[in-house]
Steps between C-alpha positions, in 0.01 A plus 500: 500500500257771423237649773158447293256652736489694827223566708500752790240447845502841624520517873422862706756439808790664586750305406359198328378692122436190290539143464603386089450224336756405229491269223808378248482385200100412512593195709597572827360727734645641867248652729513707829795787410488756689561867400583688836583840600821434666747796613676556149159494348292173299673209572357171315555210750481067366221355651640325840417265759548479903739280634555364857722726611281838439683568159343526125652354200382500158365278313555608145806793380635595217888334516659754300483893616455535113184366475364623879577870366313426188208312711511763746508783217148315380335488790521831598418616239167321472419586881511852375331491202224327770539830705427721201203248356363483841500896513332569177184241568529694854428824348250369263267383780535785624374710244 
């Protein structure tokens, strides 16, 4: 399974920095990631859902740590390639 496209929604909050949108293969696509600061640094957490008893638990993860590195690896890098895009149109209004 190959990751084909990921988007980044850049969020300005403290913890929350970006939601990503992730598609494999060109045919399947899993929304609502989250890249958060956590307190190790960017953390990329599987879109979740509430359940009765106050917990989360995700919806959609990777089943092998293999491919979570490799999806995580992705994503961040993406999210900061957003940072540095998002700087340099930034600096160009500016000017």
């Amino acid at each position: 399974m190959e990751i084909t496209e990921i988007r980044i929604h850049l969020r300005n909050e403290e913890r929350l920095k970006a939601f990503a949108t992730v598609t494999f293969d060109n045919t399947f696509v899993v929304h609502n990631m989250k890249i958060v600061n956590g307190n190790k640094g960017l953390i990329v957490c599987m879109p979740s859902r509430k359940i009765k008893d106050g917990t989360y638990k995700d919806i959609a993860h990777p089943i092998t740590n293999e491919f979570r590195s490799k999806l995580e690896n992705a994503v961040i890098k993406e999210y900061e390639k957003a940072l540095k895009e998002q700087g340099s149109s930034a600096a160009a209004q500016k000017k």
